[in-house]
LOVO-101803 format. One record per atom (N, C-alpha, C): atom name; x, y, z. Coordinates in steps of 0.2 Angstrom, whole numbers, plus 5000, padded with zeros to 4 digits. Example, Ala and Ser with C-alpha at 12.3 -4.5 7.8 and 13.67 -1.06 7.14 Angstrom:
% LOVO-101803
- N | 5066 | 4972 | 5039
- CA | 5062 | 4978 | 5039
- C | 5066 | 4984 | 5039
- N | 5064 | 4989 | 5035
- CA | 5068 | 4995 | 5036
- C | 5064 | 5000 | 5039
END
This chain:
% LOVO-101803
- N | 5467 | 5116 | 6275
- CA | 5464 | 5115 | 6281
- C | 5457 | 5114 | 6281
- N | 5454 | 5119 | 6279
- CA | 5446 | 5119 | 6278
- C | 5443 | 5114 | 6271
- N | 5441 | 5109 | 6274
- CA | 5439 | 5104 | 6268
- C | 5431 | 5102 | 6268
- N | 5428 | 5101 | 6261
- CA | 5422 | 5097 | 6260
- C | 5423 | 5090 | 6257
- N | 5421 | 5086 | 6260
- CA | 5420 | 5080 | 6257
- C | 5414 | 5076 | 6258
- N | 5412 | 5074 | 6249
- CA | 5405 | 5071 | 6249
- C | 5406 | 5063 | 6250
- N | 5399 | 5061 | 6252
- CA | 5400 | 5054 | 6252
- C | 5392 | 5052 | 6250
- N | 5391 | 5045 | 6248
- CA | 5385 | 5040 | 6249
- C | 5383 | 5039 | 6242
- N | 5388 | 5041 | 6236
- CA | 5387 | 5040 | 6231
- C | 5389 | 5032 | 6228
- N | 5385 | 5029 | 6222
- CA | 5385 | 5023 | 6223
- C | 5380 | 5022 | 6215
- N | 5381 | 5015 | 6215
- CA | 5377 | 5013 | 6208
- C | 5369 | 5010 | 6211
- N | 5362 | 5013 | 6207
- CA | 5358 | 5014 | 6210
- C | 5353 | 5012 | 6204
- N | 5349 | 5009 | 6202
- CA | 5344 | 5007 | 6195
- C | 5340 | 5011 | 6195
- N | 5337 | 5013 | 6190
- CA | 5330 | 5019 | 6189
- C | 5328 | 5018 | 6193
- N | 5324 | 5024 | 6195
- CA | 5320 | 5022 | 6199
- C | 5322 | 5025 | 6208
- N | 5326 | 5021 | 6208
- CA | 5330 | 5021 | 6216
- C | 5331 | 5028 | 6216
- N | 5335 | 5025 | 6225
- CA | 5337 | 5034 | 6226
- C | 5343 | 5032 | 6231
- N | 5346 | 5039 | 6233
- CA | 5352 | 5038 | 6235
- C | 5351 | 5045 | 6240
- N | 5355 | 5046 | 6244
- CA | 5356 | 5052 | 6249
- C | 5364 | 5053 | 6249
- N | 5366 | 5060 | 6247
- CA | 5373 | 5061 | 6246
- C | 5376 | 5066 | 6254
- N | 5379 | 5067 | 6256
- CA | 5382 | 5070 | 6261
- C | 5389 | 5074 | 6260
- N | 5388 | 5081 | 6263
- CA | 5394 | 5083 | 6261
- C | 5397 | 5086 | 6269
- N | 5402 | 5084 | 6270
- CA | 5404 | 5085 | 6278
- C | 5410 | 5091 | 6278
- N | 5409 | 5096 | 6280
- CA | 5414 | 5102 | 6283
- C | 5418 | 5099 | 6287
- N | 5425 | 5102 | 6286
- CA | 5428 | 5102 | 6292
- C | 5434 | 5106 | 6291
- N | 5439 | 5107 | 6297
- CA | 5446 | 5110 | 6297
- C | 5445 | 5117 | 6301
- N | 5444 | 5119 | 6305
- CA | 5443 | 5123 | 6307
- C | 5437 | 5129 | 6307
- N | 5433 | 5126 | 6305
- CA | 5426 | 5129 | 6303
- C | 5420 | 5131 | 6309
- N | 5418 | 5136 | 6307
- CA | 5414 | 5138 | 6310
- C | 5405 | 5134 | 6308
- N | 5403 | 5137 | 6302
- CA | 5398 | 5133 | 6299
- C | 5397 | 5134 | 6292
- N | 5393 | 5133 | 6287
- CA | 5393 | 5134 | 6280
- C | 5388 | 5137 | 6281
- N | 5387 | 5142 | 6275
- CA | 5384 | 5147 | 6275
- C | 5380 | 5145 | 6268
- N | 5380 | 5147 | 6262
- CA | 5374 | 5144 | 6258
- C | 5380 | 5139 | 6256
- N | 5375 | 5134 | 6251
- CA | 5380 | 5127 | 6251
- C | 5375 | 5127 | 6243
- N | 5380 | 5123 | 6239
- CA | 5376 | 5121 | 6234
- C | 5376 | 5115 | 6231
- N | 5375 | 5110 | 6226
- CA | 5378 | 5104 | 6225
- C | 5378 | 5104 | 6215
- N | 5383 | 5102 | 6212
- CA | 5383 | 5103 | 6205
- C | 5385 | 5094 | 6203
- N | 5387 | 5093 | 6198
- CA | 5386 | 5088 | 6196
- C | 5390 | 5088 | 6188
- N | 5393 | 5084 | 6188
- CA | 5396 | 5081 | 6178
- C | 5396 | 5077 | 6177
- N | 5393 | 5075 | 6172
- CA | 5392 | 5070 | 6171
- C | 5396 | 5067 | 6162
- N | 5395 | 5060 | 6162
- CA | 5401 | 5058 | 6157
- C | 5401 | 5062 | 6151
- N | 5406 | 5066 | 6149
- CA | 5406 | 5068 | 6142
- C | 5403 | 5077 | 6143
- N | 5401 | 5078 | 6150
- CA | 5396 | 5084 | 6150
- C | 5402 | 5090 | 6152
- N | 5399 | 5097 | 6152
- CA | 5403 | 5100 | 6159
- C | 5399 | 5102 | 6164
- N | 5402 | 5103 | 6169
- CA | 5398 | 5105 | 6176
- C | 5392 | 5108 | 6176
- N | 5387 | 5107 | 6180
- CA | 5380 | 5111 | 6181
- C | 5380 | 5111 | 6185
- N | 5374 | 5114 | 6189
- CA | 5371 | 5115 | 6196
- C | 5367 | 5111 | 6194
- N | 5364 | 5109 | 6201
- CA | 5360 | 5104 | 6204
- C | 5354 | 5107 | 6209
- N | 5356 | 5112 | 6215
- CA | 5352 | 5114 | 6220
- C | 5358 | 5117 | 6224
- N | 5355 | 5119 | 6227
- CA | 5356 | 5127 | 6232
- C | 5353 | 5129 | 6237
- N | 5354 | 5129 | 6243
- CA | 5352 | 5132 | 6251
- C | 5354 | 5138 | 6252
- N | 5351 | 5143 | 6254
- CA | 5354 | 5148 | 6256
- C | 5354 | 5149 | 6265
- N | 5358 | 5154 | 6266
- CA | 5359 | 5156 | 6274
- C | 5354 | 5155 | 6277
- N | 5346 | 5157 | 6275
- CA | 5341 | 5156 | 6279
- C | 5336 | 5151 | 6275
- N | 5340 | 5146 | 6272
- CA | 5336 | 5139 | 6274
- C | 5332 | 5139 | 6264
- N | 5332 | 5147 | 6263
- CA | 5329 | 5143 | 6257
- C | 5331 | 5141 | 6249
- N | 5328 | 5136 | 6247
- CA | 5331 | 5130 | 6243
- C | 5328 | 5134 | 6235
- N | 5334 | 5131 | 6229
- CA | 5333 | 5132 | 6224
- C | 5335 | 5127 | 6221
- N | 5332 | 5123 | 6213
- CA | 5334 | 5119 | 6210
- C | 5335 | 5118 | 6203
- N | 5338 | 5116 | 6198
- CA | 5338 | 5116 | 6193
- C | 5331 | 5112 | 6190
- N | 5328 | 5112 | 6185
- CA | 5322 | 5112 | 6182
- C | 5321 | 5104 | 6182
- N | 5327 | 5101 | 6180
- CA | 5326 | 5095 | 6179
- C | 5328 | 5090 | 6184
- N | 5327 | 5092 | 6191
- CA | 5328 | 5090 | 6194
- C | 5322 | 5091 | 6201
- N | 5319 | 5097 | 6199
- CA | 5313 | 5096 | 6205
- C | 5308 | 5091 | 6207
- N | 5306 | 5092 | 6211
- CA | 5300 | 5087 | 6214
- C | 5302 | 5078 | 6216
- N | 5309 | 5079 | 6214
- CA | 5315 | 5072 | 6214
- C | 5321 | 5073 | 6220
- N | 5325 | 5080 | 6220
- CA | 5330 | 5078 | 6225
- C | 5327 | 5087 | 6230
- N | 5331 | 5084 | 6235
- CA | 5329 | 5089 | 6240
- C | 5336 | 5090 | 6244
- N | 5339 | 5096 | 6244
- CA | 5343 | 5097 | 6247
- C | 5343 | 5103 | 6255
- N | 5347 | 5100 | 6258
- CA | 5347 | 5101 | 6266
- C | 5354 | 5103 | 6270
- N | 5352 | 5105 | 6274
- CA | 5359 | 5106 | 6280
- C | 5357 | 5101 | 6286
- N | 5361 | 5101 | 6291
- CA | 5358 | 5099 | 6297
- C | 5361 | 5103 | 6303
- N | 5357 | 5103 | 6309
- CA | 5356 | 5108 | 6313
- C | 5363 | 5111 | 6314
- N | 5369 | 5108 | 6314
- CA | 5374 | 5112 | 6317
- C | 5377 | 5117 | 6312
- N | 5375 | 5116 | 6305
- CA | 5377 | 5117 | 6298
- C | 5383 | 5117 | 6296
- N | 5385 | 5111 | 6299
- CA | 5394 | 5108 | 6296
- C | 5393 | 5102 | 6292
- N | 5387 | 5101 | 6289
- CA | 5385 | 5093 | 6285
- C | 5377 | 5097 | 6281
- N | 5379 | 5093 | 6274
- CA | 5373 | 5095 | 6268
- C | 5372 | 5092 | 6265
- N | 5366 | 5089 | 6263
- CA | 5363 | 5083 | 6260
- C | 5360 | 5085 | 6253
- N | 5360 | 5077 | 6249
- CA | 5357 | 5080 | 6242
- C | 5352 | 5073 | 6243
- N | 5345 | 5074 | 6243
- CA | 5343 | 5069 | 6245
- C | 5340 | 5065 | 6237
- N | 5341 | 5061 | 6234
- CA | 5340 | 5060 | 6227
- C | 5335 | 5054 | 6226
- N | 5328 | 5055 | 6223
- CA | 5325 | 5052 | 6222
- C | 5323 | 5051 | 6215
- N | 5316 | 5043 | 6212
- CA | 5318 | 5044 | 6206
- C | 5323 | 5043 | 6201
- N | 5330 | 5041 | 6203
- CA | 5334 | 5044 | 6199
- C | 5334 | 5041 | 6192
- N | 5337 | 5043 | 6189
- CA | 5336 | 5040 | 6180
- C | 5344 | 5040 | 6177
- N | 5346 | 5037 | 6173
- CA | 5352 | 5037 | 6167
- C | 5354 | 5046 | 6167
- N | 5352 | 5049 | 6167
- CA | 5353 | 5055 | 6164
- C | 5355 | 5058 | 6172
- N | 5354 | 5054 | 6178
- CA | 5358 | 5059 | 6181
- C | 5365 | 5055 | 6186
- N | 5366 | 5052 | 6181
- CA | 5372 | 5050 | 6181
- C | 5378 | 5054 | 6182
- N | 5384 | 5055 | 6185
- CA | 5388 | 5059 | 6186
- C | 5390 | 5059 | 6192
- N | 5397 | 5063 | 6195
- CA | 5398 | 5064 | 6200
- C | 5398 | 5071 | 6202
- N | 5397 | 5069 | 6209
- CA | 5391 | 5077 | 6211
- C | 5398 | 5077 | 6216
- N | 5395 | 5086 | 6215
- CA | 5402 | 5089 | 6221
- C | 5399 | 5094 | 6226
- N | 5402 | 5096 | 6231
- CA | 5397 | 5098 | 6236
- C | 5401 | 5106 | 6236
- N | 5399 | 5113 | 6235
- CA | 5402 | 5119 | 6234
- C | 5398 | 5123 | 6241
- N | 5403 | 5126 | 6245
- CA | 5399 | 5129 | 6253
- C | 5403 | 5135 | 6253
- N | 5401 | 5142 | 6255
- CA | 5403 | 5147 | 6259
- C | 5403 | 5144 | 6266
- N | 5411 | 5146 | 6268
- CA | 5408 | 5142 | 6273
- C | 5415 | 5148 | 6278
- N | 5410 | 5150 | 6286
- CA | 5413 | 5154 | 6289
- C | 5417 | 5149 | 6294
- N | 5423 | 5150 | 6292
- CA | 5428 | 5150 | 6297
- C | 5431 | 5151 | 6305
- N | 5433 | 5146 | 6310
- CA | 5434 | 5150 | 6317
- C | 5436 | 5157 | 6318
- N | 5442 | 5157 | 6314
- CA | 5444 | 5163 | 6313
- C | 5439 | 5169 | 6311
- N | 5434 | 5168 | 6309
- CA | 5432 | 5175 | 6304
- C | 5429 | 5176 | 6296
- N | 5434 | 5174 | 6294
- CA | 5434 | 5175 | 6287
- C | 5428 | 5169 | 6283
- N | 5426 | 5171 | 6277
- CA | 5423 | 5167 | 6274
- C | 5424 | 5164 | 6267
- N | 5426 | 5158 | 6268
- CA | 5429 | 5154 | 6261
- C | 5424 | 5151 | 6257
- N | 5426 | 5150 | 6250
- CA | 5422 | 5147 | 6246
- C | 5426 | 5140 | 6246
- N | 5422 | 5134 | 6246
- CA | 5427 | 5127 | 6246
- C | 5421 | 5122 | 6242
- N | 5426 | 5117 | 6238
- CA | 5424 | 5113 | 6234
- C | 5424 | 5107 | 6238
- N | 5423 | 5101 | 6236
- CA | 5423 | 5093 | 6240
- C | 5427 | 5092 | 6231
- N | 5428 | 5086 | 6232
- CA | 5430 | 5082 | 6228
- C | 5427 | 5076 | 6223
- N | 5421 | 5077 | 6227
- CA | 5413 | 5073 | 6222
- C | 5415 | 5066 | 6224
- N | 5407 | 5064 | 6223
- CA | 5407 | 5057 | 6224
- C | 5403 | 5054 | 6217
- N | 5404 | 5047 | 6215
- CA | 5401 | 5045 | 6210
- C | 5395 | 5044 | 6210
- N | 5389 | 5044 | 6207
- CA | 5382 | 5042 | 6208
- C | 5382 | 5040 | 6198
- N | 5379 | 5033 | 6198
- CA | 5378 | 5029 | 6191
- C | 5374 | 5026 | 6194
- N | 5368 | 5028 | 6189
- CA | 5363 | 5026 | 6189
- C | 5359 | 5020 | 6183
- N | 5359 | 5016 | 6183
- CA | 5360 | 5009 | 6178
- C | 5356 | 5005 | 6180
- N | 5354 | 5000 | 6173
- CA | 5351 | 4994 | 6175
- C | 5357 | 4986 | 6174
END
């Protein structure tokens, strides 16, 4: 019932950039901290960036000063805003939310990742 799915991934040349989107739905109240990880070909999964409840943002090292991750006001939708991007961050990013339910309870849910290749 309660799902996340990413979207806005896509093939993008150095340099460029892209905006990923993760959308809640299914009975949800809002997402609580959200985070977004990433695997890329041959790798295992990493972190990428992270929001918490009240707004504040953390990122993996090689990725600062380039993406910017976000909620938006209703916090049923979270973005990975990607700039810069290079070869190396190639992979498919998946979007991971606590996310509080109508009912009450609070779930951890994954999206199904969207593709980002970054090529010339």
């Amino acid at each position: 019932q309660v799902q996340l799915v990413e979207s806005g991934g896509g093939l993008v040349q150095p340099g460029g950039s892209l905006r990923l989107s993760c959308a809640a739905s299914g009975g949800i109240l809002r997402m609580n901290a959200m985070n977004w990880y990433r695997q890329g070909p041959g790798k295992e999964r990493e972190y990428v960036a992270s929001i918490g409840t009240t707004g504040s943002t953390n990122y993996r090292d090689s990725v600062k000063g380039r993406f910017t991750i976000s909620k938006d006001i209703t916090n049923k939708r979270g973005f990975l805003q990607m700039n810069s991007l290079q070869p190396e961050d190639t992979a498919v990013y998946s979007c991971n939310a606590d996310i509080r339910t109508m009912t009450g309870s609070i779930l951890n849910s994954w999206g199904r990742g969207t593709q980002v290749t970054v090529s010339s």
